[in-house]
C-alpha positions in Angstrom: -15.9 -75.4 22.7 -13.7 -72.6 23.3 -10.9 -74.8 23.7 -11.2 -76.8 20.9 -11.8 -73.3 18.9 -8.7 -71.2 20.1 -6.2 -74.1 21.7 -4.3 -76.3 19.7 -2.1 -79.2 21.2 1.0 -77.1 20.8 -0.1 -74.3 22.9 -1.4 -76.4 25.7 1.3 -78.1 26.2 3.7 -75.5 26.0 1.4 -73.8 28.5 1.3 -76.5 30.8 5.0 -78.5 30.5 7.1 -75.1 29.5 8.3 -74.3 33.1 8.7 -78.3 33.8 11.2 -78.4 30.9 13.5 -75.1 32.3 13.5 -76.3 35.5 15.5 -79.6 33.9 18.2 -76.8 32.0 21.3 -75.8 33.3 23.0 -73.0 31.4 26.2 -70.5 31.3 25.4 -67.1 32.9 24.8 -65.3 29.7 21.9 -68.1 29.1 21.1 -67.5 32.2 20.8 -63.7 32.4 18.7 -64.1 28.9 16.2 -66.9 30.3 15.5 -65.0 33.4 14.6 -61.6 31.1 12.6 -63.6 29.3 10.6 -64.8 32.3 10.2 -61.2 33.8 8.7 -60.9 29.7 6.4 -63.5 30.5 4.9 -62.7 33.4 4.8 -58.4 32.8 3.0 -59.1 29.5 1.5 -63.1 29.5 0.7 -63.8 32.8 -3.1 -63.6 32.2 -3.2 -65.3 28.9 -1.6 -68.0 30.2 -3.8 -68.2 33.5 -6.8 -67.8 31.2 -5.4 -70.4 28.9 -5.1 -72.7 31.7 -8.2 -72.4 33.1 -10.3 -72.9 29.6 -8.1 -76.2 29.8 -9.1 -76.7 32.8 -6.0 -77.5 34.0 -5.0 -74.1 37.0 -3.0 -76.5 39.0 -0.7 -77.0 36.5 0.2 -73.3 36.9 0.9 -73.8 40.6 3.0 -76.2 39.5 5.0 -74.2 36.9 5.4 -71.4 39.6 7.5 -74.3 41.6 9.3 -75.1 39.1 10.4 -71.5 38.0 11.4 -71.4 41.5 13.4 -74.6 41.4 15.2 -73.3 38.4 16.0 -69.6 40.1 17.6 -72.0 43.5 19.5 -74.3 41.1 20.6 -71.3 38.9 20.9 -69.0 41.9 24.8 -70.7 42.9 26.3 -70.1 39.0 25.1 -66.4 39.2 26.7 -65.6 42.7 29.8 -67.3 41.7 30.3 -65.9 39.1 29.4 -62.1 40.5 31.7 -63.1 43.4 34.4 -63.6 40.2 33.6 -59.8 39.1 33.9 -58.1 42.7 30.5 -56.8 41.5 27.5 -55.1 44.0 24.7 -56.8 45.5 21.9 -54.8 46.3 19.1 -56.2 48.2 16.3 -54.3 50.1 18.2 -50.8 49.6 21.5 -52.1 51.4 24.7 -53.4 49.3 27.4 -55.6 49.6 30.3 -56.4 48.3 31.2 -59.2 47.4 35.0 -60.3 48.2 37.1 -61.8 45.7 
């Protein structure tokens, strides 16, 4: 009852395919640099809506598989945004060591 109350088609799918259809984008780094904001967005302010969402849809799995897919998008994205940093001679900090990387 809830569901058919407070979900409409649009919003499920979008809440069960959205991370399916990013994981199938490539991008330029400035795309990149704005989708992965808007992801950190997501999950500091819509993580639980979406969980909640899902789970009135009965559907949770499909959030497992979204978080696979987010990371498939980070590994195929991952190689434009060290290249490009590699470009710029710009600082990598990981785990409160840096390092530079050479041009």
């Amino acid at each position: 009852m809830r569901r058919t109350n407070h979900i409409g088609n649009a919003l499920g799918y979008a809440c069960q395919f959205w991370a399916k259809h990013l994981a199938g984008t490539t991008s330029n780094i400035h795309d990149i640099e704005e989708v992965d904001k808007a992801i950190n967005d997501f999950f500091e302010t819509c993580l639980l809506f979406w969980i909640e969402t899902l789970s009135l849809m009965e559907n949770l799995g499909a959030g497992v598989y979204a978080i696979n897919e987010i990371e498939v998008w980070y590994t195929a994205v991952s190689s434009i945004m060290l290249s490009t940093y590699k470009k710029a001679g710009i600082y990598v900090y990981s785990g409160g060591n840096s390092l530079q990387l050479d041009q």
